[in-house]
C-alpha positions in Angstrom: 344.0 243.6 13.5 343.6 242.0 10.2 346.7 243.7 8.6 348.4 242.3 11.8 347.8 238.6 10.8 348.9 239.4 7.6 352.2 240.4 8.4 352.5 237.8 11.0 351.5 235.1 8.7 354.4 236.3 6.2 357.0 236.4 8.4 356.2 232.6 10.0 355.7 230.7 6.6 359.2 229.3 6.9 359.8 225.6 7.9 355.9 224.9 7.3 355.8 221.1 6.1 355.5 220.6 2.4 354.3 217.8 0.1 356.9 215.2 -0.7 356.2 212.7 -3.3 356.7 209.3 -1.8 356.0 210.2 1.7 353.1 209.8 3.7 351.1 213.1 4.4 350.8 211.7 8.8 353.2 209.4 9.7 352.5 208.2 13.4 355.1 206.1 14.9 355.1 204.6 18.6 352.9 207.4 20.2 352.3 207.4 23.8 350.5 209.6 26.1 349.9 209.7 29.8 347.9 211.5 32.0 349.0 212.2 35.8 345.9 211.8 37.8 345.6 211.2 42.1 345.4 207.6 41.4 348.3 207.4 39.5 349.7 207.7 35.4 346.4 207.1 32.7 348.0 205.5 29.5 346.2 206.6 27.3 347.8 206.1 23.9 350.3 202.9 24.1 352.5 202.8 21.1 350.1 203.6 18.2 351.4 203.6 14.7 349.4 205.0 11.5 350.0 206.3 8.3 347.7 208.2 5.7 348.2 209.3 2.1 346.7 212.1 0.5 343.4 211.4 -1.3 343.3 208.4 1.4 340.7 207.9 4.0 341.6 205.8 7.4 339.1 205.5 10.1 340.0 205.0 13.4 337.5 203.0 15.2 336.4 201.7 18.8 334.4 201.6 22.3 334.9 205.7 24.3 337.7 205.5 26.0 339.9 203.4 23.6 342.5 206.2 22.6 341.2 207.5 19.6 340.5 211.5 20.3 344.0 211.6 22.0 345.5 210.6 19.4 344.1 212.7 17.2 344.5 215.9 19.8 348.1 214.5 19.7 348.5 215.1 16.3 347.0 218.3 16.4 349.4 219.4 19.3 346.0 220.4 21.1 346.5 218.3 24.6 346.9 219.9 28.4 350.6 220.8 28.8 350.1 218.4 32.1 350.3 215.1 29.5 353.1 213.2 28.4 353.5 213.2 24.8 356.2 210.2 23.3 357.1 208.8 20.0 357.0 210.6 16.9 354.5 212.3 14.7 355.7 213.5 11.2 353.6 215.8 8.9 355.4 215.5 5.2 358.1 213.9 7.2 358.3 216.8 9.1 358.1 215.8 13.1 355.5 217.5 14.9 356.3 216.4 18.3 358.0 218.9 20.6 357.2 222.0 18.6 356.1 225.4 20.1 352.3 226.2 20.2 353.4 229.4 18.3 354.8 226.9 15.3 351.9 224.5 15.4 349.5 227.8 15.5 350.8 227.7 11.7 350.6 224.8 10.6 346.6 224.2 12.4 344.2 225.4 10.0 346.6 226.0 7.2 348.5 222.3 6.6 346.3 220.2 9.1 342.9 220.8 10.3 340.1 219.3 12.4 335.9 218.9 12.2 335.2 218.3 16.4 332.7 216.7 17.3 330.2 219.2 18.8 329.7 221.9 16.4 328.1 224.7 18.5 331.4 224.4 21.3 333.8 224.5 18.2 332.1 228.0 16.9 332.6 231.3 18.8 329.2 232.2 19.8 329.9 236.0 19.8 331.3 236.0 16.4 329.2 235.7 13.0 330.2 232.6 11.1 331.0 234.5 8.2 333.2 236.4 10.2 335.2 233.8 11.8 335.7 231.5 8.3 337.6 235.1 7.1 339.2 235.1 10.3 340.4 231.7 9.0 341.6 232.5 5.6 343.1 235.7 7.1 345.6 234.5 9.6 346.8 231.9 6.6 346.7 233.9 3.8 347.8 237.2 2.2 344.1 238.1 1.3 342.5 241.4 1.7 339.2 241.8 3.8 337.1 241.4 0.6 338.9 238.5 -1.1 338.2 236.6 2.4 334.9 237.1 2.5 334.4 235.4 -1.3 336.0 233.0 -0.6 334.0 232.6 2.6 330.8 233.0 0.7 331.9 230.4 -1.6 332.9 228.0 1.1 329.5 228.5 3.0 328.1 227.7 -1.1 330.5 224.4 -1.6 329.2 223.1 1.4 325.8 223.5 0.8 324.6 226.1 2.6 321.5 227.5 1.5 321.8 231.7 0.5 325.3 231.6 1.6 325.5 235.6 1.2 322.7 236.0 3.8 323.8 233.6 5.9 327.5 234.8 5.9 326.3 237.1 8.5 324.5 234.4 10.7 325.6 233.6 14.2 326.4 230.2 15.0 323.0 229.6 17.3 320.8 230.8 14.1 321.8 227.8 12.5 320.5 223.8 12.7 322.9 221.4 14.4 323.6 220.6 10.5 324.4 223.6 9.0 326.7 224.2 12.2 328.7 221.1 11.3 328.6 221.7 7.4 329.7 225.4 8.9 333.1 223.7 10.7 333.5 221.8 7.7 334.0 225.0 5.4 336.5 226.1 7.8 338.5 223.0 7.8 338.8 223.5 4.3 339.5 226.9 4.2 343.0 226.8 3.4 343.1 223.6 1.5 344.8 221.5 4.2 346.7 218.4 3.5 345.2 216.5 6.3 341.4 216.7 7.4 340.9 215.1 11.2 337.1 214.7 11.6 336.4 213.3 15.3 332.7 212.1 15.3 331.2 214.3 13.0 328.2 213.3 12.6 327.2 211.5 16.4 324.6 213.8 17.1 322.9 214.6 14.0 320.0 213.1 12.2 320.1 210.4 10.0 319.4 212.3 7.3 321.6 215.2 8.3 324.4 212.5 8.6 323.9 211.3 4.9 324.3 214.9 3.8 327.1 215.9 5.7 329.4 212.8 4.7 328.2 213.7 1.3 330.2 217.3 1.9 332.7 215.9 3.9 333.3 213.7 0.3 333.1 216.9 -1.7 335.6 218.7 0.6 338.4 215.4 0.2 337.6 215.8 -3.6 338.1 219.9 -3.6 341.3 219.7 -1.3 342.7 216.2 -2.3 343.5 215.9 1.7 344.0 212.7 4.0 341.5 212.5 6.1 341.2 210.7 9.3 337.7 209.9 10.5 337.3 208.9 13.9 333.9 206.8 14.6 332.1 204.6 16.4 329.7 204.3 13.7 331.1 201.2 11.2 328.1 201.4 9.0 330.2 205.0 8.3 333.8 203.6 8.4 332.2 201.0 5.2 330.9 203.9 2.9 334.1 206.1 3.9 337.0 204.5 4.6 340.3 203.1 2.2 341.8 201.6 5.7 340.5 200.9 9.2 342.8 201.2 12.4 340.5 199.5 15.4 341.6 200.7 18.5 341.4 198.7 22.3 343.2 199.9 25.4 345.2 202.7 23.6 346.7 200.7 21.2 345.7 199.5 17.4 344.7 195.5 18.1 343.4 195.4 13.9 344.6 197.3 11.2 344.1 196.6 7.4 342.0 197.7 4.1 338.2 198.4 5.0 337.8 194.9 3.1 339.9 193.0 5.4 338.5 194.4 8.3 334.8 193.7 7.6 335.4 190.2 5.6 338.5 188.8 7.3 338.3 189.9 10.7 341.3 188.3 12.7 340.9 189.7 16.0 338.2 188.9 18.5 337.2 192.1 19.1 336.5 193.6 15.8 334.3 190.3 14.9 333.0 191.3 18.1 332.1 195.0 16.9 330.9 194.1 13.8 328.3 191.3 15.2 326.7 193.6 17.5 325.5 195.9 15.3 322.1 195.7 14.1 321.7 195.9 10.7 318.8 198.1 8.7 318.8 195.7 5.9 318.6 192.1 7.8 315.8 190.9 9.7 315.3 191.0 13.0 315.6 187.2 13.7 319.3 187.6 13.1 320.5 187.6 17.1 323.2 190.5 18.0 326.7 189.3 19.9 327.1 191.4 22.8 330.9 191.9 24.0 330.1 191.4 27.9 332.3 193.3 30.2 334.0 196.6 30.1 337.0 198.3 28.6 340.7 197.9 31.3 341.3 200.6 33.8 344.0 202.6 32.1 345.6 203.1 35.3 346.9 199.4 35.9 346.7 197.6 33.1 347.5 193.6 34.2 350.2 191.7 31.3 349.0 189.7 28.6 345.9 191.1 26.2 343.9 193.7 27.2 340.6 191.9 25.7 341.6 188.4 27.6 338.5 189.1 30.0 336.3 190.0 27.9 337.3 187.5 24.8 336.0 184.0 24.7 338.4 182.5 23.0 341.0 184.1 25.8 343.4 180.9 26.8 346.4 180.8 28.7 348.7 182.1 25.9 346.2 185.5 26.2 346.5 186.2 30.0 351.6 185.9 29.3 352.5 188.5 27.2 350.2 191.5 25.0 350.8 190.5 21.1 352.2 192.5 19.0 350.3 193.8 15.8 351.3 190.7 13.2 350.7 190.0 9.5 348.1 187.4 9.4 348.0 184.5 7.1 345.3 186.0 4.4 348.3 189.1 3.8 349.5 189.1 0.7 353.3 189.2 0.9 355.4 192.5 0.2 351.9 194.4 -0.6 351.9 197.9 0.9 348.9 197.2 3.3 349.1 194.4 5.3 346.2 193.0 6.9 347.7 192.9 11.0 346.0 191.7 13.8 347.2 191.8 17.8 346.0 188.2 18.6 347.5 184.5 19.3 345.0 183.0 17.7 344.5 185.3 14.4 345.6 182.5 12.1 343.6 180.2 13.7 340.8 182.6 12.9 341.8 183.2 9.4 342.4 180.1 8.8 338.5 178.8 9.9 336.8 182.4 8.6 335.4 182.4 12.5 332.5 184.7 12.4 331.2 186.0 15.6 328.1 183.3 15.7 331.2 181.0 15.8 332.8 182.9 18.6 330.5 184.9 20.9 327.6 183.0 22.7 324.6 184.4 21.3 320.8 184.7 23.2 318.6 181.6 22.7 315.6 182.3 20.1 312.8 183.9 22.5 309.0 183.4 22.3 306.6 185.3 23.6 303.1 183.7 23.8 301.5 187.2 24.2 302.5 187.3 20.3 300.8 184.3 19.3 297.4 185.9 18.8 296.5 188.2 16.1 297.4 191.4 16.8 293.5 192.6 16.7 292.7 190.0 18.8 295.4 191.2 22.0 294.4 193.5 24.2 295.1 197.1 23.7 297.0 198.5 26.2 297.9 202.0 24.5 295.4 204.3 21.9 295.8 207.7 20.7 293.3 209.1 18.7 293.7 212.8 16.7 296.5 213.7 19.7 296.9 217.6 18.7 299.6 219.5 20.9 300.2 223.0 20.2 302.9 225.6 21.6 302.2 229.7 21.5 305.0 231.6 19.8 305.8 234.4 22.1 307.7 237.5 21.3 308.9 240.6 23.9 310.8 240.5 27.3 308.3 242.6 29.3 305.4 243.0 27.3 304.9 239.5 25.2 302.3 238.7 22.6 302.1 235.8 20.7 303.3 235.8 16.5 302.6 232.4 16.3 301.9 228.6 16.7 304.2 225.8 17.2 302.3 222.7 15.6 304.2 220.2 17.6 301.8 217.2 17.5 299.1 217.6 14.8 296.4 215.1 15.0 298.8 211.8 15.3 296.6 208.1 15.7 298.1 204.9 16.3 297.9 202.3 18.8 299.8 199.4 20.8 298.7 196.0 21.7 299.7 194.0 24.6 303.4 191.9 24.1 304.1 194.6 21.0 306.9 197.3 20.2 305.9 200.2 18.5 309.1 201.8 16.9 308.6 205.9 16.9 311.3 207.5 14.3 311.9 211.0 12.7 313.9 213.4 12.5 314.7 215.9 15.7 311.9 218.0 15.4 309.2 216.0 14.2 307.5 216.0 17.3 308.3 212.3 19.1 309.1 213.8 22.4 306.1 215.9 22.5 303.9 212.4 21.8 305.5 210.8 24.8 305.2 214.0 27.5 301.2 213.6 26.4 300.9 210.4 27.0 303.0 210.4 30.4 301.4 213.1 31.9 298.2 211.3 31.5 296.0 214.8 31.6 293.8 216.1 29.3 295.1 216.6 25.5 294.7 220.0 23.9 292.8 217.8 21.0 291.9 214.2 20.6 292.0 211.1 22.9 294.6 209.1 24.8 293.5 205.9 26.1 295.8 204.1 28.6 294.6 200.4 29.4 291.1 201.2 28.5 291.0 204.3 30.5 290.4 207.8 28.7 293.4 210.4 30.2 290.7 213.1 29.6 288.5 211.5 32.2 291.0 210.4 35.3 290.5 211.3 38.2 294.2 211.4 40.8 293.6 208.2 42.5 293.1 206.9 38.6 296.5 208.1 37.7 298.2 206.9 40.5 297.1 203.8 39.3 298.1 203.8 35.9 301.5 204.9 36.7 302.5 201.6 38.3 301.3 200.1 34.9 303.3 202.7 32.4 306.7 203.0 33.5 309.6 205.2 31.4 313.4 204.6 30.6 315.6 207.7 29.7 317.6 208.9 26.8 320.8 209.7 29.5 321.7 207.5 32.3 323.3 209.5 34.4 320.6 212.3 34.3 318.1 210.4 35.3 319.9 208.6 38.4 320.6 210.5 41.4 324.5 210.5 41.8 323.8 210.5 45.7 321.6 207.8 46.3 322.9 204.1 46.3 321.4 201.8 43.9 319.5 200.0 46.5 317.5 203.5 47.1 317.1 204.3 43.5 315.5 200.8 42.6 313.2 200.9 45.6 311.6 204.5 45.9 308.9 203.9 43.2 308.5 200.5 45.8 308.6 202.5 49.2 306.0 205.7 48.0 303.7 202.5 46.9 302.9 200.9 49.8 305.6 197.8 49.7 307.0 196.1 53.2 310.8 196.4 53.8 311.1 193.0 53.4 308.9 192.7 50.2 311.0 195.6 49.1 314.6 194.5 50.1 313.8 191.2 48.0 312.0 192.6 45.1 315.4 194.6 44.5 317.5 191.9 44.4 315.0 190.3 42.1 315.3 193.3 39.5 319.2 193.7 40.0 319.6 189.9 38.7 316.9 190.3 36.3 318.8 193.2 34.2 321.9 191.2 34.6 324.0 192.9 37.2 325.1 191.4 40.8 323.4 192.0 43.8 326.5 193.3 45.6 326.3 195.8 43.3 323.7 197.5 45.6 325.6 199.6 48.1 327.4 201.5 45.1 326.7 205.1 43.7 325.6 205.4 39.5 329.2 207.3 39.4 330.9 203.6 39.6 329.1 201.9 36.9 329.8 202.1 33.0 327.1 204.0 30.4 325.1 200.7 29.8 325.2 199.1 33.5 323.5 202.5 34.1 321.0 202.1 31.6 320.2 198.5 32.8 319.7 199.9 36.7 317.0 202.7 34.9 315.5 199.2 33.6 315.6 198.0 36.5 313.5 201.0 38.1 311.7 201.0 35.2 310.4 197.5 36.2 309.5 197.8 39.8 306.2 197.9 39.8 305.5 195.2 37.5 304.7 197.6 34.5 302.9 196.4 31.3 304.0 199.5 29.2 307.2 200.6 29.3 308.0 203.8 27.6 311.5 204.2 25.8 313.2 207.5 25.2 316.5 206.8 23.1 317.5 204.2 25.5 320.8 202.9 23.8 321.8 206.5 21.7 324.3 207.3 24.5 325.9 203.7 24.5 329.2 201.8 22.4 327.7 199.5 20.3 329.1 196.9 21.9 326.8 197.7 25.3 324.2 198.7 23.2 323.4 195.0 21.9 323.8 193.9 25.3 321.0 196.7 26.4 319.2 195.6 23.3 319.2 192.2 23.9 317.9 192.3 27.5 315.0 194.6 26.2 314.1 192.2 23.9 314.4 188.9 26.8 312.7 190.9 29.2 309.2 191.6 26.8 309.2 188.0 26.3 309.4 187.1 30.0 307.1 189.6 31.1 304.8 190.4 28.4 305.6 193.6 28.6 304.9 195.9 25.6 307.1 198.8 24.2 306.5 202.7 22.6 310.3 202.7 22.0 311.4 206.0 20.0 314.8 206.1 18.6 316.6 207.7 15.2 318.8 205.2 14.7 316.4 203.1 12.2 318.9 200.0 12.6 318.4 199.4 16.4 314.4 200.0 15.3 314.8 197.2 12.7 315.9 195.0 15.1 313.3 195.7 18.3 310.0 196.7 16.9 307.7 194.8 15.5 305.5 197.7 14.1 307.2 201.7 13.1 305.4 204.6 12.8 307.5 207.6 11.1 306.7 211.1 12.1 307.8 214.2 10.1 306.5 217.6 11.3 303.8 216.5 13.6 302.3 214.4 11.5 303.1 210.5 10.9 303.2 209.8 7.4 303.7 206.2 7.4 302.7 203.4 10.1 302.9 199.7 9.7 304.9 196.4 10.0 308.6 196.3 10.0 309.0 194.8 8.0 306.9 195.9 5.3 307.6 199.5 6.1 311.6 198.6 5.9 311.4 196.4 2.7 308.9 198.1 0.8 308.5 201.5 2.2 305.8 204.0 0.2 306.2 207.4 1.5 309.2 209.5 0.4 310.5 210.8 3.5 310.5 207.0 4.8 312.3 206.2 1.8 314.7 209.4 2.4 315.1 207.8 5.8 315.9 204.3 5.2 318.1 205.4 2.1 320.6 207.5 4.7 321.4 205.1 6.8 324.7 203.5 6.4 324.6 199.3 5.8 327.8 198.1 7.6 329.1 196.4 4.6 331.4 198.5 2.2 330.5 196.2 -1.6 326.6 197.6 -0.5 327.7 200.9 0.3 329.8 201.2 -2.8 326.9 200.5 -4.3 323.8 202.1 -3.0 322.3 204.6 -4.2 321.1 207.6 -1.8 318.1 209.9 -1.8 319.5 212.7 -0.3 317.3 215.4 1.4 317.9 219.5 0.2 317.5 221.7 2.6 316.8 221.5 6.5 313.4 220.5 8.3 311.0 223.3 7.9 309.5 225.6 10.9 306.5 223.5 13.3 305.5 227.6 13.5 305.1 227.6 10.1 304.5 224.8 8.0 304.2 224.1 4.4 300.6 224.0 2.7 298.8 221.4 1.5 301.6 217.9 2.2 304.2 218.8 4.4 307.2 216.8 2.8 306.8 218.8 -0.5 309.6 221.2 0.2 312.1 218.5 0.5 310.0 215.6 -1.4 312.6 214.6 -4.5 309.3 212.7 -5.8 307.5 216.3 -5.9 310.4 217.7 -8.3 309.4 214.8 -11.0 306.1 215.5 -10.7 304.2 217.5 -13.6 302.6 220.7 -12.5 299.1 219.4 -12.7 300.6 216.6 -10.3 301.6 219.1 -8.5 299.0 221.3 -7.3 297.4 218.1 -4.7 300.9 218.1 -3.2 300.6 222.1 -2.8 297.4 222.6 -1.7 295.9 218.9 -0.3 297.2 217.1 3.3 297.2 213.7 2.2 295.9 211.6 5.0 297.0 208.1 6.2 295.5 205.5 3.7 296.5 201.7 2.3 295.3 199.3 -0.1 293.6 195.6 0.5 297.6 194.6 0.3 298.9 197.0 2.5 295.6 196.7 5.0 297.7 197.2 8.2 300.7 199.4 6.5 299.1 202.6 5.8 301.0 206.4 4.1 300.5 209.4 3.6 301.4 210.7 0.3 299.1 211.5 -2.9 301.2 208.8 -4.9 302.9 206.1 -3.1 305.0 203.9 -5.0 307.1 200.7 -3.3 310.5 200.8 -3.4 313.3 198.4 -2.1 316.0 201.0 -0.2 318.0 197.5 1.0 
């Protein structure tokens, strides 16, 4: 099979685009793509035009939905033979457009290739990796079996891969969502393409996973000299990576420009937009988030005039005539070879006044909650876990099983929550936060230590006592859509926890109005299935049944992960109105630190079962003592590209270690860059000592747990 390729490869290598100096590496001009559907054509890309140089990073940017994977499947010649492809795409000026699978088949993988999205759907799972990077270098190259699988070896070695030789012969479901990606990566970069297309790489991955696999994806560039093309919703990302930002809306580029312009000079509404709803990991939480109301245009229909009018507040009658064109705007410098563009009728105006979005969007009034007031000792304590142990049997055989071994999910956690407070949970996927929150929602007896719920020991409830306890402790879901039943009306979903607790029709039917305009939709929403509502009106309706009962503890699973960031801070900001009206309290667990920053008022930061650090916000965000906190705060990327440029990163080695079998004495040691600079005398509390959770009379209410904490600013 292999000798095959070979041959095959030889005979196609003709007509494959070359390097030409002076031309761009992609040259995208007036692409369009449509989609038949029943209801009619889906424009999905309407006239885009890029470019990208090699060595050159543009990031393509904006809300799901906005165009931005089609065009890159366009350029890849990857989209269902049922679309409408139109325009012009030109590799090395070569056009692309209109070519037969069987010609693009060469010039994928060898002159152009891609890093998707979801890692373990991208690999083959029948195949070993190892065997499908050689498959890689095979089909594009005149190498023999053994030259392959070097190269392969030293692929799996560039990209960091720990004992690439043994785990050359891994298959893809052996490996952590990060080596998977890292995995893809060394296949993109196989052949030394010209043009790297990564779409999302790193939306699903840890924090510090993400810091280490833009790290390779920097390495790659550097070892290839390719474009790349980086297509994110993630702008902190698009700061530390990008040359040049394209913004898409509607299927068309609305800002263009370099990464400067686009996060100092924003012209167009709805990048200034963007940019002020994120919350920021190195700015307090005071600072209030602009939420772009609304949702993105049908693509179906799409009415004349600017896409963004309805959503935009500075949308006059100009907006609603004729869609503007992409235009130079007034801070350009004349004849350079970037121009700053924006698609906007007011752009100069905005230029012109250096309109931020606190000068364009509406933004929440400061809230109060009076619950706060007190000292936190001094409120009542609605939530207390004390020495929470939860562990898992490792079990091995299909018919006759015995166990080899313990998970150590949970392993003796303590903290607490008082009444109007958030309590941010963070760590990495693994580190047990789930686990905490099935404990303390099943409200049964823990395997070790104490839960107490509103005064009322979990280990000594009775049914009637849970019952009772479950109108007060309510929970809001990672996934929208999971957790709503796609054949129930809203009206139904809001009221069951109301009808199976004893409430009157009438109490009922008004109660649910109540919530529907408390969470910010429209009671004629009511009679409509979850199916026609966006990701974050979704989220707000599992609020909104979240709150039924009139709960004072209102456990959050990753509530805004699955969300744009411009529904998030809308989602955000209603959490945040809604503990201030109700005095509700939050145990709100999340790994983006940013939205964390923003919420809590108090983190706690869990690494293999174990938190290692617990305290204010603000001190744990500003001054954080523990390493892996440290590690944490270090990887996440500060929307703001002089910062990033500057920053220095602490980046993790290796991959979290086995709950079955973790390291002696502190836990972090195996990963801990503070452990390497250690001397060997140092060393030996690290190897054979758990630190335990302990502060000074400065740090009274932030306490770690490392054998020598040091303050450091991350920010």
């Amino acid at each position: 099979m292999s000798r095959t390729k070979r041959v095959k490869t030889d005979v196609e290598t003709s007509g494959i685009p070359q390097r030409k100096e002076g031309v761009p590496v992609l040259e995208v001009k007036d692409l369009h793509v449509t989609f038949p559907s029943e209801d009619g054509n889906v424009h999905a890309v309407r006239g885009v035009n890029l470019s990208v140089n090699a060595g050159e990073v543009l990031s393509i940017v904006g809300e799901s939905g906005s165009g931005k994977s089609v065009t890159s499947m366009a350029v890849m010649g990857l989209l269902d033979e049922n679309a409408r492809v139109e325009g012009s795409v030109k590799l090395h000026g070569t056009e692309l457009l209109g070519r037969s699978d069987g010609w693009m088949s060469k010039v994928r993988g060898r002159k152009v290739a891609m890093v998707f999205q979801d890692p373990l759907s991208a690999l083959t799972p029948v195949y070993t990796v190892g065997d499908q990077i050689v498959e890689a270098l095979e089909i594009h190259q005149n190498m023999s079996k053994r030259e392959a699988r070097e190269r392969a070896i030293e692929l799996l070695d560039i990209v960091g891969i720990p004992n690439p030789k043994v785990r050359f012969k891994s298959f893809p479901h052996e490996f952590s969502g990060g080596m998977r990606q890292r995995a893809i990566i060394a296949m993109a970069i196989a052949n030394n393409p010209d043009l790297i297309i990564a779409d999302e790489p790193t939306t699903a991955l840890d924090v510090t996973i993400q810091a280490q696999i833009l790290d390779v994806l920097k390495k790659a560039q550097h070892e290839t000299g390719a474009a790349v093309i980086m297509i994110t919703h993630d702008l902190g990302v698009v700061a530390g990576m990008a040359d040049r930002v394209a913004v898409m809306y509607a299927g068309r580029c609305v800002e263009t420009g370099l990464v400067d312009d686009i996060f100092y000079r924003s012209a167009m509404p709805y990048t200034i937009g963007l940019l002020g709803s994120l919350p920021r990991p190195d700015m307090s939480s005071n600072e209030p988030l602009a939420p772009v109301e609304g949702n993105p245009p049908s693509m179906l229909n799409l009415h004349p005039g600017c896409p963004f009018a309805p959503r935009c507040p500075l949308a006059n009658d100009a907006c609603l005539q004729n869609e503007p064109k992409l235009r130079a705007t007034t801070d350009a410098v004349d004849g350079s070879a970037e121009l700053h563009r924006a698609a906007c009728v007011r752009a100069d105006e905005i230029t012109e006044n250096r309109w931020n979005y606190k000068d364009i969007y509406p933004l929440p009034a400061p809230l109060s909650n009076p619950t706060q007031a007190a000292n936190r000792l001094d409120r009542d304590e609605v939530l207390k876990i004390d020495g929470l142990r939860k562990y898992f049997p490792l079990m091995k055989g299909a018919v006759f099983k015995r166990q080899v071994g313990t998970v150590h999910a949970v392993d003796g956690i303590t903290l607490d929550i008082r009444a109007g407070e958030t309590l941010g949970l963070v760590g990495e996927s693994g580190c047990g936060k789930t686990t905490t929150l099935l404990e303390i929602l099943e409200l049964k007896v823990p395997e070790d230590g104490t839960i107490v719920v509103f005064g009322k020991d979990t280990g000594r409830m009775g049914r009637r006592d849970r019952k009772l306890i479950r109108q007060d402790l309510q929970v809001v879901f990672q996934d929208p859509m999971a957790s709503l039943d796609p054949r129930m009306p809203i009206f139904d979903i809001i009221s069951e926890p109301l009808k199976y607790n004893g409430y009157s029709k009438v109490d009922t039917e008004k109660r649910v109005r109540e919530l529907i305009t408390l969470v910010g939709l429209e009671p004629s929403h009511l009679n409509r299935y979850p199916r026609h509502f966006s990701g974050g009106q979704r989220q707000r309706i599992g609020i909104a049944r979240a709150l039924a009962l009139e709960p004072k503890l209102l456990v959050l699973d990753e509530p805004v992960s699955a969300l744009d960031v411009s529904i998030q801070a809308g989602v955000i900001n209603l959490l945040e109105e809604l503990r201030a009206k109700l005095g509700l309290s939050y145990l709100f667990v999340a790994h983006d630190l940013s939205v964390i920053r923003h919420i809590a008022d108090r983190v706690a930061v869990m690494y293999l079962g174990k938190i290692v650090e617990i305290g204010d916000v603000e001190e744990v965000f500003d001054r954080p003592r523990h390493p892996y906190t440290q590690a944490l705060l270090s990887a996440i990327p500060v929307p703001d590209p002089q910062k990033e440029r500057t920053r220095d990163r602490i980046l993790l080695t290796g991959d979290l270690p086995s709950p079955a079998n973790p390291p002696s004495g502190c836990r972090f040691r195996t990963r801990c860059p503070k452990f390497q600079q250690l001397s060997e005398t140092e060393q030996q509390a690290c190897l054979s000592e758990q630190p335990e959770l302990w502060g000074t009379d400065e740090t009274v209410d932030s306490l770690s747990a490392c054998h020598y904490p040091e303050a450091v600013h991350v920010f």
